[in-house]
DRENROLO-513677 format. One record per atom (N, C-alpha, C): z, y, x. Coordinates in steps of 0.001 Angstrom, whole numbers, padded with zeros to 6 digits, always signed. Atoms other than C-alpha are relative to their C-alpha. Last residue first. Layout:
ZYX
...
END
This chain:
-001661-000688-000730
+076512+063747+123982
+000609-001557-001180
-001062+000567+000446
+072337+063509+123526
+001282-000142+000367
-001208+000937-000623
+070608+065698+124366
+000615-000528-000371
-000977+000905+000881
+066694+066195+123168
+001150-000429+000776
-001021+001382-000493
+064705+068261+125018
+000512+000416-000658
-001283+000467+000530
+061428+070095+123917
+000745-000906+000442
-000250+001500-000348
+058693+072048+125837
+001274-000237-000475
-001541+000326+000598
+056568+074290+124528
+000868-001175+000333
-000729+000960-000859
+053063+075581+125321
+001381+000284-000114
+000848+001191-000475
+050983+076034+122084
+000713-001103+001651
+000476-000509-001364
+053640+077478+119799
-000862-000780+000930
+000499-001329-000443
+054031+076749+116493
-000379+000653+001228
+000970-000083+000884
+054537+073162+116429
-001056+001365-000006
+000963+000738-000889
+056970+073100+119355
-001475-000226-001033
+000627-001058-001323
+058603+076165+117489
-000887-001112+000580
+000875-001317+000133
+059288+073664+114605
-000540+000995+000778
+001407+000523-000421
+060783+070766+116021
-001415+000944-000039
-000311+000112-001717
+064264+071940+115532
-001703-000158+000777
-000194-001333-000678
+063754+072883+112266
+000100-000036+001329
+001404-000604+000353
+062257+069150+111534
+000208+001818+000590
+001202+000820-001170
+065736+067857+112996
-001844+000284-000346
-000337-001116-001297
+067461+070550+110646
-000434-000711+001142
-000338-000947-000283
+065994+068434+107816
-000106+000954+000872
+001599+000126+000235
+066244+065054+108426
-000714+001338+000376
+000429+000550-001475
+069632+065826+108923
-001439-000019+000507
-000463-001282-000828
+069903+067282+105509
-000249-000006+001036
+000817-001346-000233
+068135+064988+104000
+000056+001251+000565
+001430+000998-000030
+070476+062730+101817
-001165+001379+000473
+001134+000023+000967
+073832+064860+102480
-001190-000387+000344
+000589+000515+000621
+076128+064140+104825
-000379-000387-001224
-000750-000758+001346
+075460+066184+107360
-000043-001922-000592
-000492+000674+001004
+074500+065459+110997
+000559+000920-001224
+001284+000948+001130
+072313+067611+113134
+000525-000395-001095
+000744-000962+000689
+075137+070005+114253
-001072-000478-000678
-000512-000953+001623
+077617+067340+114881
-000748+000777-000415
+000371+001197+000446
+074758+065664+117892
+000701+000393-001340
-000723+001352-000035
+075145+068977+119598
-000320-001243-000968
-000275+000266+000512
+071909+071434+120194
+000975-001012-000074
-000919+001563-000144
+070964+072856+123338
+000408-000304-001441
-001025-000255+000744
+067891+075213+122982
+001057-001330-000144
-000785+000796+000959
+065911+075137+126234
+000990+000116-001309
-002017+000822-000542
+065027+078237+127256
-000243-001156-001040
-000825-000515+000377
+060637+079001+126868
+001491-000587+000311
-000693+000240+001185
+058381+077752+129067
+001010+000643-000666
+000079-000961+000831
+057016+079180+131925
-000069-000300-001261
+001469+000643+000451
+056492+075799+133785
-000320+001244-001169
+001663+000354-000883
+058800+076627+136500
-001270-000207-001034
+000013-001342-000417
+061814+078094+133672
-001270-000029+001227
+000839-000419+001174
+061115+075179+131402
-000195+001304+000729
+001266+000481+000045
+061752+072576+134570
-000816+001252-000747
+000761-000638-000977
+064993+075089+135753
-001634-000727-000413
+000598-001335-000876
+066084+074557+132594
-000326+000663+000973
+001367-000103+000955
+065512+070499+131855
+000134+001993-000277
+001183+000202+000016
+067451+070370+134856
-000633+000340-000792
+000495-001329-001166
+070323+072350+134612
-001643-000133+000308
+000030-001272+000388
+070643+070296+131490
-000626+000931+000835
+000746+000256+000858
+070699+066948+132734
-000654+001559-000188
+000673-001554-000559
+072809+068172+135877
-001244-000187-001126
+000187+000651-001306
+075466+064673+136369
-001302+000931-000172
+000207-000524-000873
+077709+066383+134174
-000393+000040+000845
-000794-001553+000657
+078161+064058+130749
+000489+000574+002237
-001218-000142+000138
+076785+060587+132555
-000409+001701-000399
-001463+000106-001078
+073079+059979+132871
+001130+000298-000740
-002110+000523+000509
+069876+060194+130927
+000876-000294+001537
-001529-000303-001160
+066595+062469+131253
+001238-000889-001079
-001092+000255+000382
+063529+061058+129327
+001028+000132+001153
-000862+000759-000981
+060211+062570+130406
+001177+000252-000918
-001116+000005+000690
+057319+063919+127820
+000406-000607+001519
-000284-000248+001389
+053466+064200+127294
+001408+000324+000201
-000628+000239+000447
+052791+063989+131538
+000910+000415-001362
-000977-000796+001050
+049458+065164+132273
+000810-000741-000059
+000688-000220+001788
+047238+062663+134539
+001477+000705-000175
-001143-000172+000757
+047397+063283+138691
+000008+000034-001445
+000351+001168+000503
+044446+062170+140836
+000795+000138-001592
-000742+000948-000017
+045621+064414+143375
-000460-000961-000688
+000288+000530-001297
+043166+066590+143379
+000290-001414+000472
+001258+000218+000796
+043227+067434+139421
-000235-000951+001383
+000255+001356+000668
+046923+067561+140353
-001223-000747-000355
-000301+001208-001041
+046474+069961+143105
+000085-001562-000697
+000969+000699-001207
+044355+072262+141215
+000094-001551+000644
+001270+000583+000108
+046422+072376+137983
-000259-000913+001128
+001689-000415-001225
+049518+073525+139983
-000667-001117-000813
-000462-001179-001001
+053082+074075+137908
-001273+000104+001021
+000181-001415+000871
+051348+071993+134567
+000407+001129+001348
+001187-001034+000639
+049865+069313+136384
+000121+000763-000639
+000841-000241-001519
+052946+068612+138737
-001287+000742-000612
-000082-001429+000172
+055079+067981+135447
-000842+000741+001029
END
């Protein structure tokens, strides 16, 4: 994340872009807090939290679905950053 909050220093550094990071831990160990203070340094938009019941249906596609709606702003917009929690 270094090359999106300072170019310079990363270019300096040596530093390549990072596409993505996977946060896991236990239910309150700051997942969250994290991946909004990251979107709030990198002038990103809020995280949107979604639960794991709100994806599921079951109907063929539904899921499918509202996991494509979810994905959508990161499509549309050029800088965007998406987390995924899982619970």
């Amino acid at each position: 994340m270094a090359s999106r909050a300072n170019p310079a220093a990363a270019r300096r550094l040596g530093v390549s872009h990072v596409r993505g990071i996977l946060l896991s831990g236990p239910p309150g160990c700051g997942k969250t807090l994290l991946a909004r203070e990251l979107s709030r340094i990198l002038g990103a938009r809020e995280p949107q939290i979604v639960n794991g019941p709100e994806i599921l249906d079951k109907f063929i596609g539904e899921a499918e679905r509202r996991v494509r709606e979810l994905f959508l702003p990161g499509v549309l917009l050029v800088t965007t950053c998406i987390y995924l929690v899982f619970f």
